[in-house]
C-alpha positions as CSV (number, residue, x, y, z in Angstrom):
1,X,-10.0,-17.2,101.6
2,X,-9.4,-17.9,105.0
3,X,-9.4,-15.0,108.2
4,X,-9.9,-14.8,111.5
5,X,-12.0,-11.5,111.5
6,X,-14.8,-10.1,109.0
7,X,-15.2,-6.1,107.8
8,X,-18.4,-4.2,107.2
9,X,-19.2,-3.5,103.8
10,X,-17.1,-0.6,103.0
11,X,-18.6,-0.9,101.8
12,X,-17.8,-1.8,104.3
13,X,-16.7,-3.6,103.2
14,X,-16.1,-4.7,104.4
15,X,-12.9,-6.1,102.3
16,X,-14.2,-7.3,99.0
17,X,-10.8,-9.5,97.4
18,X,-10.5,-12.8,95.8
19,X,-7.1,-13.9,95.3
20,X,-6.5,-16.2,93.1
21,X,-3.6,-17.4,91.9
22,X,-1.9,-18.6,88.7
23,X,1.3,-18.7,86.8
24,X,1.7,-15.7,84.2
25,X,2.2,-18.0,81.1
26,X,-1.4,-19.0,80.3
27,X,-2.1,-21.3,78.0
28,X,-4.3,-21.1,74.6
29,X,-8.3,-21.0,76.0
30,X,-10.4,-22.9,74.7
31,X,-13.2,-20.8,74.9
32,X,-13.3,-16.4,73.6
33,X,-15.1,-13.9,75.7
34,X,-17.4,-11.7,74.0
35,X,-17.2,-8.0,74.4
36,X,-14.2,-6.0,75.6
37,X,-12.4,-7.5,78.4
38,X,-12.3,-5.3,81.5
39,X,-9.1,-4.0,82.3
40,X,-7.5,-3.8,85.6
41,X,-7.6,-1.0,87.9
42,X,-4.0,-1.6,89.4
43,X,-1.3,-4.5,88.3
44,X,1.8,-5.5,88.4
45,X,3.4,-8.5,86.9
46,X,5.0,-11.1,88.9
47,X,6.1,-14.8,88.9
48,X,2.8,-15.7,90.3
49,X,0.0,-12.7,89.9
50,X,-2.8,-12.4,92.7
51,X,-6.0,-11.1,91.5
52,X,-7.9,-8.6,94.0
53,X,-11.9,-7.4,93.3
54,X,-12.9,-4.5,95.0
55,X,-15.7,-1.7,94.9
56,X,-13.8,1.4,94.5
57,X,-16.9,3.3,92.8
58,X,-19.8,2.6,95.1
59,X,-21.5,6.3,95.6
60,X,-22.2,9.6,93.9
61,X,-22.6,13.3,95.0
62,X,-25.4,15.5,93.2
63,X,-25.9,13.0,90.2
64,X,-28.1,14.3,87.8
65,X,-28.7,12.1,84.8
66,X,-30.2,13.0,81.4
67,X,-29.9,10.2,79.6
68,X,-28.5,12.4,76.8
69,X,-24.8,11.2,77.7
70,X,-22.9,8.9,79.3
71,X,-23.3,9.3,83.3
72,X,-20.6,10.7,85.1
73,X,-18.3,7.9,87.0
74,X,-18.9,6.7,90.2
75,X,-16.8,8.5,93.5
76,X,-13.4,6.7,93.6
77,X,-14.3,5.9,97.7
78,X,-12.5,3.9,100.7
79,X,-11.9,0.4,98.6
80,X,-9.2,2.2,97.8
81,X,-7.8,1.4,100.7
82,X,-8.5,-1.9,101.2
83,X,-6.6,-2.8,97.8
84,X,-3.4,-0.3,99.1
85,X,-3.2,-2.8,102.3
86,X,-3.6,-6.0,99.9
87,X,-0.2,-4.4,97.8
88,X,1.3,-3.6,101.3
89,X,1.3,-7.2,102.0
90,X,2.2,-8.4,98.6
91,X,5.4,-5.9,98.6
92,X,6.5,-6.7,102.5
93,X,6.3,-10.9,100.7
94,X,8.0,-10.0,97.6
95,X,10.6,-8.3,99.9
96,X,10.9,-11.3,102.5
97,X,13.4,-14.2,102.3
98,X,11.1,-16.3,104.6
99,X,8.5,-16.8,102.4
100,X,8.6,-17.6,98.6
101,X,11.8,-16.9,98.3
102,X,13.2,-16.2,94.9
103,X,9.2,-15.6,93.8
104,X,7.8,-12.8,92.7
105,X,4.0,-12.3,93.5
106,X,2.0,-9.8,91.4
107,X,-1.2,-8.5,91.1
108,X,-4.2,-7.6,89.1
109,X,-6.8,-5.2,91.0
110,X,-10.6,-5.2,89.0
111,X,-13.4,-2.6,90.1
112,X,-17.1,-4.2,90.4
113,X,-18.7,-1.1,92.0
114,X,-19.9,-3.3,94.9
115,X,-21.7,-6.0,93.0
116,X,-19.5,-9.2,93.9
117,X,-20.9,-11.9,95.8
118,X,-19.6,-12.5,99.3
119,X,-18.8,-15.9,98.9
120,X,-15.6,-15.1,97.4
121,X,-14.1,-12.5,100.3
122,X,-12.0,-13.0,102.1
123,X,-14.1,-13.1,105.3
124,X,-16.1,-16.2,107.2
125,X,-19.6,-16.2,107.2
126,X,-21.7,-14.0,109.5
127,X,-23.3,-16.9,111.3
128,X,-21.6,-16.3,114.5
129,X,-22.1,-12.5,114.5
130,X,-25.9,-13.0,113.6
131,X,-26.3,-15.0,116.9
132,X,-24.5,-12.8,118.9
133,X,-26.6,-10.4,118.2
134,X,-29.8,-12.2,118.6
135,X,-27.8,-13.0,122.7
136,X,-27.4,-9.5,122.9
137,X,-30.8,-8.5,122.3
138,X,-32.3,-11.3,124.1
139,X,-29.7,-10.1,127.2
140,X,-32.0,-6.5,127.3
141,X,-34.8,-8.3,127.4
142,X,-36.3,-7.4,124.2
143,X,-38.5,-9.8,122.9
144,X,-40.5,-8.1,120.3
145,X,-38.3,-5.9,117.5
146,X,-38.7,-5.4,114.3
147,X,-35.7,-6.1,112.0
148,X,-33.8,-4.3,108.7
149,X,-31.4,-5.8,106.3
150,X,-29.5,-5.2,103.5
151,X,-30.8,-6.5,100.2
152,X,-27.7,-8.4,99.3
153,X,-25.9,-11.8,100.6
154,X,-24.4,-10.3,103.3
155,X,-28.0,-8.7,105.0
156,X,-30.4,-11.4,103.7
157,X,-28.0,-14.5,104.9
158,X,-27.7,-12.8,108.4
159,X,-30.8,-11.7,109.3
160,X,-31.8,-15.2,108.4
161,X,-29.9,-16.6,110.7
162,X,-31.1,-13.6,113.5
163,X,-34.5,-14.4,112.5
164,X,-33.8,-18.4,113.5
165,X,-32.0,-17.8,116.3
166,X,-34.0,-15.2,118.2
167,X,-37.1,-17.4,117.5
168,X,-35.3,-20.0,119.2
169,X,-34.6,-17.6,122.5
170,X,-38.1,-16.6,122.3
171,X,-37.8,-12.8,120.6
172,X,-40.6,-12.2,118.4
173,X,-39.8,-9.9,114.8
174,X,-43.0,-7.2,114.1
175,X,-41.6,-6.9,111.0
176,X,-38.5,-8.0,108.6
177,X,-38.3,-6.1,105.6
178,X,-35.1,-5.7,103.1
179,X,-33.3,-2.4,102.3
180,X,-31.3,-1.1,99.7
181,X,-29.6,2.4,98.8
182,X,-30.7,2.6,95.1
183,X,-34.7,1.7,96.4
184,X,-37.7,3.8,94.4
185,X,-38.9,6.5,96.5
186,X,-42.2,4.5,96.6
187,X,-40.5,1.6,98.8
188,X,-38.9,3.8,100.8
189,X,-41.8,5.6,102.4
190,X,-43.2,2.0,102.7
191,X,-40.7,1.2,105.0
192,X,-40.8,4.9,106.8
193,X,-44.8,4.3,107.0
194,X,-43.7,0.5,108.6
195,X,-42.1,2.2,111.0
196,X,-44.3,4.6,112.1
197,X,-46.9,2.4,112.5
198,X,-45.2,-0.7,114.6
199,X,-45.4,-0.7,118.4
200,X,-41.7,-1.8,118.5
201,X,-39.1,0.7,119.4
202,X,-35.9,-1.8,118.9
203,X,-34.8,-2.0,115.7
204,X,-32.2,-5.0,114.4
205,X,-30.0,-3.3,112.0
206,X,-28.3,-5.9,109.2
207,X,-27.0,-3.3,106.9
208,X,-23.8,-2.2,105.6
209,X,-22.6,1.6,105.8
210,X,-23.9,2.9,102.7
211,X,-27.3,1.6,103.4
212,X,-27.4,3.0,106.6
213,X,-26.2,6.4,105.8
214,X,-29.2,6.9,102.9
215,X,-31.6,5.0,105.5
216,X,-30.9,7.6,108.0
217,X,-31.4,10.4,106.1
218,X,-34.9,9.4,105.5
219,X,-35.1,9.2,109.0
220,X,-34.1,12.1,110.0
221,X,-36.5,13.8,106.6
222,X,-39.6,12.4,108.6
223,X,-37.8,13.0,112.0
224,X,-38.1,9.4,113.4
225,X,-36.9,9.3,116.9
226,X,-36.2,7.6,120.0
227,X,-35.6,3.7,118.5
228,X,-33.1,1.2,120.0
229,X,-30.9,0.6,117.1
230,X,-28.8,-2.9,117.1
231,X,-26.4,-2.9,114.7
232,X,-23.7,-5.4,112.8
233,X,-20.3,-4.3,112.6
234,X,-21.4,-3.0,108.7
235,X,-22.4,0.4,110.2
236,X,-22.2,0.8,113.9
237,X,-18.4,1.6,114.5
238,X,-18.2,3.4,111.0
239,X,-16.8,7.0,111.8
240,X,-18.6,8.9,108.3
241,X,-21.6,7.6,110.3
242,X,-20.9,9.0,113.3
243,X,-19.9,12.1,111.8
244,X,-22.9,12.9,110.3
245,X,-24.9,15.7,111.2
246,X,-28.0,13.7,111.8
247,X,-26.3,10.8,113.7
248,X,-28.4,11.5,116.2
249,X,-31.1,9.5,114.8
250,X,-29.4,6.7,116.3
251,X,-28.4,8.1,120.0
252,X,-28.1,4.8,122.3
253,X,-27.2,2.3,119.4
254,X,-25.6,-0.7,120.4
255,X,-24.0,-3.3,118.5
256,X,-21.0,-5.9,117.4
257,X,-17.6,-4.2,115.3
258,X,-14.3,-6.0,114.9
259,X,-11.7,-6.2,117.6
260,X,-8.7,-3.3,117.1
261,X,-5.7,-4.1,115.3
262,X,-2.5,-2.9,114.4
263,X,-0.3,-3.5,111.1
264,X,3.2,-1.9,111.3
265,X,4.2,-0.2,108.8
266,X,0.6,0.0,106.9
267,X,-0.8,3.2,107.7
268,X,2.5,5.0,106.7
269,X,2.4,2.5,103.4
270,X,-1.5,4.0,102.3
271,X,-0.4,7.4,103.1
272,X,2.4,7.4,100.6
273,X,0.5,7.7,97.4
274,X,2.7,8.5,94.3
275,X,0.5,9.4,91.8
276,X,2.6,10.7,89.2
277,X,4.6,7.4,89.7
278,X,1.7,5.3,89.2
279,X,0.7,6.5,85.6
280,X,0.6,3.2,84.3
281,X,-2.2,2.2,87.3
282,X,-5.3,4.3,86.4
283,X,-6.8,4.2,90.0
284,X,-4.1,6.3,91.7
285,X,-4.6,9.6,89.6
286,X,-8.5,9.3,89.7
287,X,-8.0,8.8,93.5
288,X,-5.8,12.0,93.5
289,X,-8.3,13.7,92.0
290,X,-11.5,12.7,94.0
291,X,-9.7,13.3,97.1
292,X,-7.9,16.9,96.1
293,X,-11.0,18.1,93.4
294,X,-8.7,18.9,90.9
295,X,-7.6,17.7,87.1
296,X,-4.4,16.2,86.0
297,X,-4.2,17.5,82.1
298,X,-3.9,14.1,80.9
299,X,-7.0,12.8,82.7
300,X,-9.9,11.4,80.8
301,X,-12.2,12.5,83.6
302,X,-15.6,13.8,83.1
303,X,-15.8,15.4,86.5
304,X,-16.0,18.9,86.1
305,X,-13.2,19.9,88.6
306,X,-11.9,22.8,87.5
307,X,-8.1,23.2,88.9
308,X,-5.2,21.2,87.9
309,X,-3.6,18.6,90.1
310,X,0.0,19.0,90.7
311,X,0.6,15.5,91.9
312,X,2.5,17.5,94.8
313,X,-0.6,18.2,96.9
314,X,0.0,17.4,101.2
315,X,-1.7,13.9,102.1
316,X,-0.7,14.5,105.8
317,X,-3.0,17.9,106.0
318,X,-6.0,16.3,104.4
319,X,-8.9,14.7,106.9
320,X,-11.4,12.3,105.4
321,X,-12.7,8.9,104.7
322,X,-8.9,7.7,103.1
323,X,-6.4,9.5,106.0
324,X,-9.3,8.1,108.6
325,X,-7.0,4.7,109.9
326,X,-10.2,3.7,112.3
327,X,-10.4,0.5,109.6
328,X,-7.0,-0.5,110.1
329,X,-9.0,-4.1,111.5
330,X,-10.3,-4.5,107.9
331,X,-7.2,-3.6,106.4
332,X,-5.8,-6.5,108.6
333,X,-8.4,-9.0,107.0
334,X,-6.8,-8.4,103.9
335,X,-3.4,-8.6,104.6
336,X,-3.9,-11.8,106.8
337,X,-5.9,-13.0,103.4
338,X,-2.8,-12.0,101.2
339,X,-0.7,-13.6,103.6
340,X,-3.0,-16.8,103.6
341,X,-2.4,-17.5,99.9
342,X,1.4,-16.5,100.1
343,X,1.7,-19.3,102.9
344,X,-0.7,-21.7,101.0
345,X,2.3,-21.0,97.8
346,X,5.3,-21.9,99.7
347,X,4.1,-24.7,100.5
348,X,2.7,-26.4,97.4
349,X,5.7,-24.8,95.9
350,X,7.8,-27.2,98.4
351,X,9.9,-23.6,99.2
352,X,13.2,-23.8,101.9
353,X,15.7,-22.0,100.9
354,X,14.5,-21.6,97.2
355,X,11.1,-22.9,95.5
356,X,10.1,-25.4,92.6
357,X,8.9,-23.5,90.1
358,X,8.1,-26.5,87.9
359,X,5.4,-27.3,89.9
360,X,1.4,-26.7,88.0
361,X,-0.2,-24.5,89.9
362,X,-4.3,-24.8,90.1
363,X,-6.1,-21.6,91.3
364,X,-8.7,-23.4,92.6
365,X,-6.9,-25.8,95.1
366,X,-4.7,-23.3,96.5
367,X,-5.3,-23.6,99.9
């Protein structure tokens, strides 16, 4: 989908929705999946239903596994957000008379605990930022670094296009070696020994926030010091990172983040979680209960939070990753995305003062 702006991966994500759309009356498939069809996080029917993808589950505290039982679930972590600002947008549409009148847009929300490809997010490429970054570098003066990336699309596509471009301005890479959060211990330490050994003290950063925040723990374990950090907006603006107790690993760090932006209306909007409202969407009371540590007595949880949830618990008094509005310019990227496809609508759907609903939508044309 089309945007102006990108997001880190928040797990930045770093915004991870694909809208597509589609009439609710489907027709007779040919084909049967196998298995037990995932079922959706958050939905709402509609006239036309939007479907959103994020990675709500991306990280765990104290996880012990014995491979006796099932493992416990995944934290419920700042997604979340993301997919409160694409219903924001879909409600402030479905409540418009400007666009798609007499239309109702709904939704269906999945969870893929960070494993969807970027190429359907609703972001641009990072071409542009990767060159940037191999300007700003070049603009210090730096011509030999050695260089980090996340092992997924979004680190190994940039840093390829670093790597090209700083060649091109005459930087030289010591070292380009791929990272990710859930690495062996063994590949790990190769990296720590990398650095240790390399007579380069700038280091190009192409990593989201998650990958960073375990990356710097090791860091701070072997007590790595006194490297230039250049980061991508994945981790160098994120405020858990710079609240950390070892941030100081990265004193001096420079980098790209998105430009500031303001939604009215939208922070006041994710604030105003209902949970006991929101029964029928299983996302909201697991979120309640992640972000309070208690139980509602109808949860299926396997957490072992011991006090009960009242649904009643103060929002306003609580400081952490989902009251923290410092990603309101991601939050932005998916409402600009929302409203991408709700403009795309109206117009194949020839809308004025009321639309033709005759008309055959196809989800993959919409644009």
């Amino acid at each position: 989908m089309p945007s102006t702006q990108r997001w880190p991966e928040q797990g930045w994500a770093l915004l991870q929705l694909l809208l597509v759309a589609s009439f609710s009356q489907a027709e007779e498939p040919v084909c049967r999946q196998r298995g037990d069809p995932e079922n959706p996080q958050l939905s709402k029917n509609g006239d036309i239903m939007l479907g959103g993808i994020f990675s709500f589950h991306t990280s765990w505290k104290a996880r012990h596994d014995t491979y006796r039982q099932k493992p416990l679930p995944l934290e419920c972590t700042r997604d979340f957000q993301f997919a409160q600002a694409m219903l924001f947008a879909i409600e402030e549409i479905n409540n418009s008379t400007e666009i798609l009148p007499g239309v109702s847009l709904g939704y269906k929300i999945y969870d893929v605990c960070g494993s969807i490809a970027r190429s359907v997010r609703t972001i641009p490429s990072d071409f542009y930022q990767s060159r940037a970054l191999a300007q700003l570098v070049k603009h210090f003066g730096w011509t030999w670094v050695g260089a980090i990336r996340t092992n997924d699309d979004y680190g190994n596509n940039g840093m390829a296009t670093f790597t090209e471009t700083a060649q091109h301005l005459g930087i030289c890479l010591e070292y380009s070696v791929s990272f990710f959060r859930t690495d062996p211990p063994d590949k790990i330490k190769k990296i720590i020994d990398m650095f240790k050994a390399s007579t380069s003290k700038v280091i190009v950063a192409f990593l989201s926030h998650m990958d960073m925040d375990v990356l710097i723990q090791e860091l701070s374990n072997h007590n790595l010091t006194g490297y230039q950090w250049v980061g991508s907006e994945g981790w160098i603006s994120d405020s858990q990172i710079a609240a950390m107790d070892r941030h100081h690993i990265l004193d001096g760090a420079i980098g790209l983040s998105i430009p500031k932006a303001h939604v009215r209306g939208m922070r006041e909007f994710i604030l105003d979680v209902k949970p006991l409202n929101s029964t029928s969407n299983v996302m909201f009371p697991e979120f309640w209960e992640t972000l309070f540590s208690c139980k509602f007595k109808q949860s299926k949880s396997s957490a072992g939070n011991q006090r009960e949830c009242t649904g009643h618990e103060d929002l306003t008094g609580v400081q952490n990753s989902f009251t923290d509005m410092s990603l309101m310019p991601i939050f932005n990227n998916v409402y600009k995305g929302v409203y991408a496809v709700a403009h795309a609508l109206h117009n194949i759907l020839s809308c004025n003062k009321t639309c033709n609903n005759m008309v055959q939508l196809d989800p993959f044309t919409v644009s």
